[in-house]
N, CA, C and O atoms as CSV, one atom per row, in Angstrom:
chain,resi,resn,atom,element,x,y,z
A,1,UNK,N,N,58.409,197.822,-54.147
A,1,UNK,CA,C,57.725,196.728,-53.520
A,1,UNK,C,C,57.009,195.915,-54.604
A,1,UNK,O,O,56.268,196.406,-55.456
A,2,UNK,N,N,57.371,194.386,-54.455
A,2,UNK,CA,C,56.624,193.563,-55.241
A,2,UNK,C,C,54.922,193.450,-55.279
A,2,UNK,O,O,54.419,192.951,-54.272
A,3,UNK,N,N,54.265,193.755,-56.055
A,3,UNK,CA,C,53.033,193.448,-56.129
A,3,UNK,C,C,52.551,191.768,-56.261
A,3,UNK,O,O,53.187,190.928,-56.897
A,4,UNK,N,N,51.447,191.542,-55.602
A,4,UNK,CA,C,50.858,190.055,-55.544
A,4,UNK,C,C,50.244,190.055,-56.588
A,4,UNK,O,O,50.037,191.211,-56.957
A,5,UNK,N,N,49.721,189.075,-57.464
A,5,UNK,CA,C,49.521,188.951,-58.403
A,5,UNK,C,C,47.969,187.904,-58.177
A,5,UNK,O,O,48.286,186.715,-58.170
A,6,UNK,N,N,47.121,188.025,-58.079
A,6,UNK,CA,C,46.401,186.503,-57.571
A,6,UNK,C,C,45.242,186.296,-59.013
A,6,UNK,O,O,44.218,186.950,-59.209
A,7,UNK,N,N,45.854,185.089,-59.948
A,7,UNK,CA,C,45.401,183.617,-60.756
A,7,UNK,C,C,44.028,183.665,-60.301
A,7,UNK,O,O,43.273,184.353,-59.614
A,8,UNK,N,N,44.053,182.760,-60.905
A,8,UNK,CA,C,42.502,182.178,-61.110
A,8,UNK,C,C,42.355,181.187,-59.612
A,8,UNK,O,O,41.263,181.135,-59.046
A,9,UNK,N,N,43.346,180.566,-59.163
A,9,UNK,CA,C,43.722,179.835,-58.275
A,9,UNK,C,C,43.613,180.436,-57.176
A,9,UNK,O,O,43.068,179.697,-56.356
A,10,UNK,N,N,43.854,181.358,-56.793
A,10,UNK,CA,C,44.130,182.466,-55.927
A,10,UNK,C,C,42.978,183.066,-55.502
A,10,UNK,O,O,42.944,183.535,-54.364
A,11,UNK,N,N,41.786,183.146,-56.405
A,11,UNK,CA,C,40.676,183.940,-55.944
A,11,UNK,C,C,39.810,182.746,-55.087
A,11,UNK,O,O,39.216,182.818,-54.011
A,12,UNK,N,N,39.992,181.672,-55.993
A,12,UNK,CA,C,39.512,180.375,-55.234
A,12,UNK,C,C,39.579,180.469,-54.008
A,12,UNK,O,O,38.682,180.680,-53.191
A,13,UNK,N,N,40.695,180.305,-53.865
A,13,UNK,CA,C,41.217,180.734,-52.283
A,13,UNK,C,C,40.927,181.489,-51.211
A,13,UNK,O,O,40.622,181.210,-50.051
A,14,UNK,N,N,41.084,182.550,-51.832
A,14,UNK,CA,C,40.302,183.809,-51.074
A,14,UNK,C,C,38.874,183.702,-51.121
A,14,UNK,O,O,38.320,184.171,-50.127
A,15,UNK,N,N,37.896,183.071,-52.262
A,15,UNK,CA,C,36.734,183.327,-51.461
A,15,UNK,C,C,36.311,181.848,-50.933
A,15,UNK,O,O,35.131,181.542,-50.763
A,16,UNK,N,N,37.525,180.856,-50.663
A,16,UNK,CA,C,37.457,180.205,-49.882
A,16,UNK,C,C,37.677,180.660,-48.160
A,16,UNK,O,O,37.181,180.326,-47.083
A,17,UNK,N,N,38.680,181.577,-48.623
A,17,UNK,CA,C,38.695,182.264,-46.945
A,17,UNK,C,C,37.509,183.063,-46.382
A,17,UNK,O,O,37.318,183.255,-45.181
A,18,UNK,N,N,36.868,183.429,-47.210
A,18,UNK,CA,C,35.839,184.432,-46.376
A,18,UNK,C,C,34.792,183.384,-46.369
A,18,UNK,O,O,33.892,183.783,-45.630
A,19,UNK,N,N,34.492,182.158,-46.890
A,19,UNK,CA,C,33.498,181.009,-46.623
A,19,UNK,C,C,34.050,180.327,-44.909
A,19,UNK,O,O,33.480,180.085,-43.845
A,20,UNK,N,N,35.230,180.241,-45.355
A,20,UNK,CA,C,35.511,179.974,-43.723
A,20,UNK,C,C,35.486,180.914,-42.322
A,20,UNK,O,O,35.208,180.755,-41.134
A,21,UNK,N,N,35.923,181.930,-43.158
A,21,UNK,CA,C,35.169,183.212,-41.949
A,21,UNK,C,C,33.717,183.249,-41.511
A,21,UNK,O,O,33.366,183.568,-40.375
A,22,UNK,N,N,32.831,182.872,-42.575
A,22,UNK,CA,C,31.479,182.594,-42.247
A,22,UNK,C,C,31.178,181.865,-41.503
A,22,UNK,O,O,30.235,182.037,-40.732
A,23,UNK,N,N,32.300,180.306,-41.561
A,23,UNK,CA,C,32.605,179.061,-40.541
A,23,UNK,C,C,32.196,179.416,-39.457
A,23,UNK,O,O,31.146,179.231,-38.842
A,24,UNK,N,N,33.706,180.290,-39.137
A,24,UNK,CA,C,33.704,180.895,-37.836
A,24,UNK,C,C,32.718,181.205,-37.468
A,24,UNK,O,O,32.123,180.356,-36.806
A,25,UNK,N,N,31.977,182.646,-37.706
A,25,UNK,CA,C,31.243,182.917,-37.486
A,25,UNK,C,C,29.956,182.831,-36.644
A,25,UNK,O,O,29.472,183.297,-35.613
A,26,UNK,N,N,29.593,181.766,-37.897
A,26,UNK,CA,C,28.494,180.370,-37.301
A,26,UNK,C,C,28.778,179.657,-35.713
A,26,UNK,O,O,28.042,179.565,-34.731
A,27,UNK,N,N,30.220,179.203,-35.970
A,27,UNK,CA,C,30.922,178.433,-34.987
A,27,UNK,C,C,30.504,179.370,-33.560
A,27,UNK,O,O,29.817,178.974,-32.619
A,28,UNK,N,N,31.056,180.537,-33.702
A,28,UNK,CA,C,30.985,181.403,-32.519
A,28,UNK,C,C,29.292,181.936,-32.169
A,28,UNK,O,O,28.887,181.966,-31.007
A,29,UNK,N,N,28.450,182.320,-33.299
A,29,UNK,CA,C,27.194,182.190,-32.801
A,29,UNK,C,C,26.667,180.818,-32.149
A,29,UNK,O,O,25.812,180.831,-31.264
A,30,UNK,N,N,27.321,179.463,-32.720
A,30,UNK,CA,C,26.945,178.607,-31.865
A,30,UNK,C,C,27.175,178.617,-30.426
A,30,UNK,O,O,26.279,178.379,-29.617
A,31,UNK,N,N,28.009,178.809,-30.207
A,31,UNK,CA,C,28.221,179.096,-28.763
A,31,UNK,C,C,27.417,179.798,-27.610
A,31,UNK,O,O,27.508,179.416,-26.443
A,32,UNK,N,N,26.520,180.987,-28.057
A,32,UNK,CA,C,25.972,181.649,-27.370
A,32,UNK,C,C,24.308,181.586,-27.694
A,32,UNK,O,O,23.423,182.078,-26.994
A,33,UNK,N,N,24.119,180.706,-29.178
A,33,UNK,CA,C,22.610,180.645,-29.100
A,33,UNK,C,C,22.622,179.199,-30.009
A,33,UNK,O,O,23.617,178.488,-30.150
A,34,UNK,N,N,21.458,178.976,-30.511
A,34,UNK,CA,C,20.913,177.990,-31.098
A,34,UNK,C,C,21.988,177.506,-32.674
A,34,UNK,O,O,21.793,178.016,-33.777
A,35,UNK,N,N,22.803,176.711,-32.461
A,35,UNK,CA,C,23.898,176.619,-33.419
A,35,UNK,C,C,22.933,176.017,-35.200
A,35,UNK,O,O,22.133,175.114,-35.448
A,36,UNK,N,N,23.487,176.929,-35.900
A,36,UNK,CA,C,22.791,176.513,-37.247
A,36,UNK,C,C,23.774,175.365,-38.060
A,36,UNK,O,O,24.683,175.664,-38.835
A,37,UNK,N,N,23.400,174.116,-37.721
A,37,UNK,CA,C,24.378,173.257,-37.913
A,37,UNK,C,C,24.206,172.284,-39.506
A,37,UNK,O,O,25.103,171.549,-39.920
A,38,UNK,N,N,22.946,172.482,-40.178
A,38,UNK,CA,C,23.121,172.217,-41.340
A,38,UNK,C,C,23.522,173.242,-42.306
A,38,UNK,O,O,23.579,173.009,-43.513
A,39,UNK,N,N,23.895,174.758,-41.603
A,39,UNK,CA,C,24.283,175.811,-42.852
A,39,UNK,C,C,25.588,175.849,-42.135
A,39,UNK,O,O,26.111,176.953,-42.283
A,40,UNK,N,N,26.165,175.187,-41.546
A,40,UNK,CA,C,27.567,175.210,-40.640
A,40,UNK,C,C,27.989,173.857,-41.431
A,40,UNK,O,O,29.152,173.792,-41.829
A,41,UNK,N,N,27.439,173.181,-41.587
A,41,UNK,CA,C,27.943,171.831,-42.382
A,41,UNK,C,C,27.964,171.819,-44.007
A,41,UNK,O,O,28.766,171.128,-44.635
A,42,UNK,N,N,27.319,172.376,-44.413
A,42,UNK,CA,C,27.158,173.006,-45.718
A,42,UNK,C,C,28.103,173.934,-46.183
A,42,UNK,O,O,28.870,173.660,-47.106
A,43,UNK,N,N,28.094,175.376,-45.410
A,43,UNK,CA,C,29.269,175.957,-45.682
A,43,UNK,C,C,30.612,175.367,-45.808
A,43,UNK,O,O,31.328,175.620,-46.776
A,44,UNK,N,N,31.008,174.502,-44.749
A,44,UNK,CA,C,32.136,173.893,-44.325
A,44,UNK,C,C,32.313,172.786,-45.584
A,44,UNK,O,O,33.395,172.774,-46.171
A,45,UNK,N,N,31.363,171.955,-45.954
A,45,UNK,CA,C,31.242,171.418,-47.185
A,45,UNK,C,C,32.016,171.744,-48.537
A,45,UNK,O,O,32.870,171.043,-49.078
A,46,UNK,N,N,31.483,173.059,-48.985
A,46,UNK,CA,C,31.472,173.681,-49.833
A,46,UNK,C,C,32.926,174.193,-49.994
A,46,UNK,O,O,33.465,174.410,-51.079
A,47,UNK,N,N,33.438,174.343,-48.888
A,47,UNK,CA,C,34.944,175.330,-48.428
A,47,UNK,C,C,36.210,173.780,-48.847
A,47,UNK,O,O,37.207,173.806,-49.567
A,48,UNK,N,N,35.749,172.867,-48.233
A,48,UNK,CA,C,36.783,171.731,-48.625
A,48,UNK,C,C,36.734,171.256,-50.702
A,48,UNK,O,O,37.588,171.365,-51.582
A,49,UNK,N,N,35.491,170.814,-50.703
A,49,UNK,CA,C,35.291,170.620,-51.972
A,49,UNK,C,C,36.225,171.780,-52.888
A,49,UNK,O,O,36.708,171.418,-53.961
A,50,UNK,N,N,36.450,173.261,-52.358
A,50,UNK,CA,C,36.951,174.294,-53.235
A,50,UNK,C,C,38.317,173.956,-53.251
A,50,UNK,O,O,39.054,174.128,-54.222
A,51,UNK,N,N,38.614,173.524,-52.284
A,51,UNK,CA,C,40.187,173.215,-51.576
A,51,UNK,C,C,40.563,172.248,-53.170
A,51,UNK,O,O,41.429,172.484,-54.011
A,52,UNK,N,N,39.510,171.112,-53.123
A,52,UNK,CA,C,40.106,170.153,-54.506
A,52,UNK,C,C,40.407,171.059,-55.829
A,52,UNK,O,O,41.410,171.002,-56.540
A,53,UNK,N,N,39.476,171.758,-55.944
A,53,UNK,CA,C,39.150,173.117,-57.242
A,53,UNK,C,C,40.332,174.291,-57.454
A,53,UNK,O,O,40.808,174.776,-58.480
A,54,UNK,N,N,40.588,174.525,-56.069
A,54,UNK,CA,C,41.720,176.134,-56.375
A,54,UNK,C,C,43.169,174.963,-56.845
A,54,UNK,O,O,43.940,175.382,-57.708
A,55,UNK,N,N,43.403,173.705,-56.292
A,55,UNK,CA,C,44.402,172.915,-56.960
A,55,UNK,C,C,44.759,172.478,-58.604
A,55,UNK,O,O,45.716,172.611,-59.367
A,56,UNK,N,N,43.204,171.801,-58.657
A,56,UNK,CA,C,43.044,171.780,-59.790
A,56,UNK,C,C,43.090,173.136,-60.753
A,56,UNK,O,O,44.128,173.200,-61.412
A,57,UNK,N,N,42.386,173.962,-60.907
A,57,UNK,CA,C,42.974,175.123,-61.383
A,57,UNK,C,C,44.317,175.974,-61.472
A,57,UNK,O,O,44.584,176.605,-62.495
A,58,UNK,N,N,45.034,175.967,-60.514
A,58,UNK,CA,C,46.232,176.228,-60.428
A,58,UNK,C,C,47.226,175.350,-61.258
A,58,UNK,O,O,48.072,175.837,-62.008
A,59,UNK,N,N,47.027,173.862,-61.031
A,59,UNK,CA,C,47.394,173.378,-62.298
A,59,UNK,C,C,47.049,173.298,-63.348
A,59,UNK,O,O,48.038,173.113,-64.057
A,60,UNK,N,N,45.991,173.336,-64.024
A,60,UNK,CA,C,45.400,173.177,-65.436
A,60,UNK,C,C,45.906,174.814,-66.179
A,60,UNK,O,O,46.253,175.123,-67.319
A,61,UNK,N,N,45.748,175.552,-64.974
A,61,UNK,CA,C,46.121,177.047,-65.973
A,61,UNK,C,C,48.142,177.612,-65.819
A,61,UNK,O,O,48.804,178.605,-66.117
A,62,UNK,N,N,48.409,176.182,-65.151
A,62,UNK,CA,C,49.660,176.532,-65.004
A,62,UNK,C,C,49.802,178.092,-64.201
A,62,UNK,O,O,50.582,178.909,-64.690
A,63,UNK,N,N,49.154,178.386,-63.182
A,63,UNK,CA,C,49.332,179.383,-62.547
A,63,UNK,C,C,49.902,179.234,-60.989
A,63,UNK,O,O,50.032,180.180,-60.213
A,64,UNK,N,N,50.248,177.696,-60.669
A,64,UNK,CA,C,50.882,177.798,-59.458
A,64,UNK,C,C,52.418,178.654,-58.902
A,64,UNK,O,O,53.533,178.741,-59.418
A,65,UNK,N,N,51.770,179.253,-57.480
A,65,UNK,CA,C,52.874,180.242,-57.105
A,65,UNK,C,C,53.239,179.475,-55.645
A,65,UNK,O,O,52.527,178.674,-55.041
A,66,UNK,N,N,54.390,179.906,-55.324
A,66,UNK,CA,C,54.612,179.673,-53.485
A,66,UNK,C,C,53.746,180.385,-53.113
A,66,UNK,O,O,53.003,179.791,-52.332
A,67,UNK,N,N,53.364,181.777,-53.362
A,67,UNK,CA,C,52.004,182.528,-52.868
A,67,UNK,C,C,51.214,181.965,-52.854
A,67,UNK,O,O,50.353,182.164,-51.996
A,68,UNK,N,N,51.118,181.244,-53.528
A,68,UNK,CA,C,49.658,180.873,-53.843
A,68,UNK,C,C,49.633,179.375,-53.030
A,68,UNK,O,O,48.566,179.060,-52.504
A,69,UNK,N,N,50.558,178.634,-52.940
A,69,UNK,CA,C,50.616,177.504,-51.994
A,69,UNK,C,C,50.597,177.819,-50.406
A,69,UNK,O,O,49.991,177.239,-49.506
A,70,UNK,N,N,51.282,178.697,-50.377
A,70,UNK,CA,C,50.913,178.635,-48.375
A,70,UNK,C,C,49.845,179.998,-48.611
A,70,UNK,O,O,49.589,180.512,-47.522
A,71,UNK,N,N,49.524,180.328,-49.162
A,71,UNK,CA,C,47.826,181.278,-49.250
A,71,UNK,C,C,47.009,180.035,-48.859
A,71,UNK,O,O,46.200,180.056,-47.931
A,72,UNK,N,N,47.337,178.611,-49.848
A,72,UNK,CA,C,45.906,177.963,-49.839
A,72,UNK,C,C,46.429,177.015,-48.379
A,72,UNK,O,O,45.469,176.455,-47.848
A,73,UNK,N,N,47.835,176.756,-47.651
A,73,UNK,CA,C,47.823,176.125,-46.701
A,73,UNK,C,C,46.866,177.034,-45.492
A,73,UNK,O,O,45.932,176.594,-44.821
A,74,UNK,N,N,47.410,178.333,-45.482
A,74,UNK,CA,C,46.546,178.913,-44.465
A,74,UNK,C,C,45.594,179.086,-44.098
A,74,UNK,O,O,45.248,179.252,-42.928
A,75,UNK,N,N,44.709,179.077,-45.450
A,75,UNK,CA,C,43.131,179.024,-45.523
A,75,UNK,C,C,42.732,177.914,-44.962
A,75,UNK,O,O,41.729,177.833,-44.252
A,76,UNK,N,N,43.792,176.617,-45.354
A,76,UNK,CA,C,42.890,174.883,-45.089
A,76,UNK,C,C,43.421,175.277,-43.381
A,76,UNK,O,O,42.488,175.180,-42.584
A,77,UNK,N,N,44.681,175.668,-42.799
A,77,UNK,CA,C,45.188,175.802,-41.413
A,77,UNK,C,C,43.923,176.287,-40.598
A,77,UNK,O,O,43.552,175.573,-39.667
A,78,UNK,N,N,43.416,177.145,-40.808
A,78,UNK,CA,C,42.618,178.361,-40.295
A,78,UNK,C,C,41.022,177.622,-40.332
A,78,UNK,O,O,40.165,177.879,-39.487
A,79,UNK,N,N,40.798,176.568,-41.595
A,79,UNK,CA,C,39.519,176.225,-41.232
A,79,UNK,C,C,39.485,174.823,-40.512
A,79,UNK,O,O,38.487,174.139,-40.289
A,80,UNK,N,N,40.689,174.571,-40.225
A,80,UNK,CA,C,41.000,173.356,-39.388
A,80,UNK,C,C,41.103,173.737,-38.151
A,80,UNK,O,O,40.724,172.849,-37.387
A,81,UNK,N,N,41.584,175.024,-37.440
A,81,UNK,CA,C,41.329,175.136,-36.138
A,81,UNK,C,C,40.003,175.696,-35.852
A,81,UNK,O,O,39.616,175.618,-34.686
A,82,UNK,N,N,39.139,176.324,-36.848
A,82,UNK,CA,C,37.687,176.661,-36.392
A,82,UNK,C,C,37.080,175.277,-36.198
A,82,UNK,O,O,36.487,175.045,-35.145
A,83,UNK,N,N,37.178,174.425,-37.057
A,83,UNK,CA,C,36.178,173.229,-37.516
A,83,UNK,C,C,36.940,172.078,-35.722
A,83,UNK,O,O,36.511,170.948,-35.486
């Protein structure tokens, strides 16, 4: 079995995904109590801005993979249906 390999690009990514899990999170505590909507806008902030960054890196270190391209579509997919 092939092992994944995850760049500098790649971690971007990933701890772009668990910033959007936090999204969620937020998103779903909004629902049931007092929604924290400037650390919900902030986070969410922070998660797109990375989106420009794990690109840029992936190219500058010449580390782009197909892994690593639908890794980072799913992450932007996933914080587009929370958001």
């Amino acid at each position: 079995m092939d092992r994944v390999h995850l760049g500098p690009a790649d971690r971007i990514t990933l701890f772009r995904a668990v910033l959007a899990c936090g999204v969620a999170a937020l998103t779903v505590h909004g629902l049931v109590a007092d929604p924290h909507v400037a650390t919900l806008v902030t986070i969410s902030s922070v998660v797109l801005v990375l989106d420009a960054v794990d690109g840029y890196v992936a190219r500058r270190t010449d580390s782009a993979t197909p892994f690593g391209a639908r890794f980072d579509m799913e992450v932007d997919a996933f914080l587009i249906a929370v958001l």
